[in-house]
C-alpha positions in Angstrom: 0.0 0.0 0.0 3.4 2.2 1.1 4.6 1.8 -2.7 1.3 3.0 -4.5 1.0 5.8 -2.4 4.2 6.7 -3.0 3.9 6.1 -6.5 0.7 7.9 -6.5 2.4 10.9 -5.0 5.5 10.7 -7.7 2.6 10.8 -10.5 0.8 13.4 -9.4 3.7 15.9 -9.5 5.2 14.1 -12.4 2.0 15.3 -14.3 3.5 18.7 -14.9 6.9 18.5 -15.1 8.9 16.3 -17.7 10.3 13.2 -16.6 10.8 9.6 -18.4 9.2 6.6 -16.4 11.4 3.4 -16.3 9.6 -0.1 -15.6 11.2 -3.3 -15.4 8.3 -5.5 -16.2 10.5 -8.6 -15.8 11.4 -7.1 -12.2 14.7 -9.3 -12.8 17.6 -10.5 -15.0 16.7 -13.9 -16.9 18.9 -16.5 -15.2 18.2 -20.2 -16.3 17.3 -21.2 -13.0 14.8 -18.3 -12.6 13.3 -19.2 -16.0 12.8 -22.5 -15.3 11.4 -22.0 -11.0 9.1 -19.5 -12.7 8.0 -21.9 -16.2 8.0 -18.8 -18.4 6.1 -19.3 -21.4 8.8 -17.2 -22.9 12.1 -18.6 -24.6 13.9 -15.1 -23.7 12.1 -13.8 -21.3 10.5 -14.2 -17.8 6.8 -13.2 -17.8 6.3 -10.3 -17.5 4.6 -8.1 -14.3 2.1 -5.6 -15.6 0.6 -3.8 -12.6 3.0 -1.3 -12.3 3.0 0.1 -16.0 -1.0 -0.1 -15.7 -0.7 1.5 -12.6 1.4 4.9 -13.9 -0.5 4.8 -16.9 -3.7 5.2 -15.0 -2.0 8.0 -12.7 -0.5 9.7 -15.8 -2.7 8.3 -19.0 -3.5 11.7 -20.1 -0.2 12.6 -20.7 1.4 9.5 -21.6 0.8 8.2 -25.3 4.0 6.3 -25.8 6.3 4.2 -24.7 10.3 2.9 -25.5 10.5 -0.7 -25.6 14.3 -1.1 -24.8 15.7 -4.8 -25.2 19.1 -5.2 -24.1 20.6 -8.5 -25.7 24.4 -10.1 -25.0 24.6 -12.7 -27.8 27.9 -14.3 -26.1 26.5 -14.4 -23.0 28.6 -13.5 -20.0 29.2 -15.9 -17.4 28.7 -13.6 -15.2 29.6 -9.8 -14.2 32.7 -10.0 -13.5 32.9 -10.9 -17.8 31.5 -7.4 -18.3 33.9 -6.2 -15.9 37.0 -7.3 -17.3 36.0 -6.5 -21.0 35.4 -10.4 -21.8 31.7 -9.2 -23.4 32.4 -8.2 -26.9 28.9 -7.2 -28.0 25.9 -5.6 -26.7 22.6 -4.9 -28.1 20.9 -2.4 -27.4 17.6 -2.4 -29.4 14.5 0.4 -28.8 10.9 0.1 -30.3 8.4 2.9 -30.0 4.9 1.5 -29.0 2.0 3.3 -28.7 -0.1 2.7 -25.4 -3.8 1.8 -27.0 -6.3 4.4 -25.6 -8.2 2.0 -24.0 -5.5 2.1 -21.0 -4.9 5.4 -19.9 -6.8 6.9 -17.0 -8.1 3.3 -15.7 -7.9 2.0 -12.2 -6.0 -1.2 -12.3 -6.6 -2.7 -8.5 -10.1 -2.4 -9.1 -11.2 -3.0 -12.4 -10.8 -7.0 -13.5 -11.8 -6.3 -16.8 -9.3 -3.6 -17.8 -7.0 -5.7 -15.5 -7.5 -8.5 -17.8 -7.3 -6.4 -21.1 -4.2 -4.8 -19.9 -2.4 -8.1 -18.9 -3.5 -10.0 -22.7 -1.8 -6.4 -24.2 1.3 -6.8 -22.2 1.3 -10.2 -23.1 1.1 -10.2 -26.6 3.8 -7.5 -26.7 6.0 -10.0 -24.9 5.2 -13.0 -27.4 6.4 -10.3 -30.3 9.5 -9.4 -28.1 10.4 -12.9 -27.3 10.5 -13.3 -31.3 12.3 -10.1 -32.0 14.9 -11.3 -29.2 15.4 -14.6 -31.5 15.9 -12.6 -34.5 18.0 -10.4 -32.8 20.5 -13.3 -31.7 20.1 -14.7 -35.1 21.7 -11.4 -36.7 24.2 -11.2 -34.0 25.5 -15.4 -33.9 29.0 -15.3 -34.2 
């Protein structure tokens, strides 16, 4: 409750001033094991977490009509950090889609409407089922 408040709060004065909104909908990095504990429908991507997009966009629909889809893609995976670290990750790929945010979803009240809950979610998803392909392409291009 803290966190929407908060977030509330944040929205409200973000209404007038210009600021970019970040949201992790994956909430984490894609680790094998995290994949697999959470049997993601995805082949590149955990699912994803829609209430906190739905949420700003329902605080701040009326002035939000866009949004950046940024995919960030190591085709050599690194082990892990430390491979960033000491330079052993030759490429990254960083990859940004405009999307526009359907009208339908600005100004609505997530918590406590199920239908634009449900709406909002089957959007989300389906933009995950076309990022989950554009990942494979992307790693197709990028194979070494």
């Amino acid at each position: 409750g803290k966190d929407l408040e908060v977030t509330r709060a944040a929205c409200e004065k973000f209404k007038y001033t210009p600021v970019s909104v970040f949201n992790f909908m994956e909430g984490t990095r894609l680790t094998p094991e995290k994949h697999a504990k959470q049997d993601s429908p995805f082949e590149h991507l955990l699912k994803p977490k829609a209430g906190g997009a739905a949420f700003v966009l329902g605080s701040m629909g009326e002035v939000m009509h866009t949004m950046l889809d940024v995919t960030v893609l190591y085709p050599n995976s690194p082990k892990n950090i430390w491979d960033m670290f000491c330079g052993k990750v030759s490429t990254v790929v960083v990859d940004v889609r405009k999307v526009d945010i359907p009208k339908q979803f600005l100004g609505k009240d997530y918590t406590s409407d199920a239908e634009f809950k449900a709406e909002f979610q089957a959007w989300v998803n389906e933009l995950w089922v076309e990022k989950d392909q554009h990942i494979a392409n992307l790693k197709a291009q990028h194979e070494n």
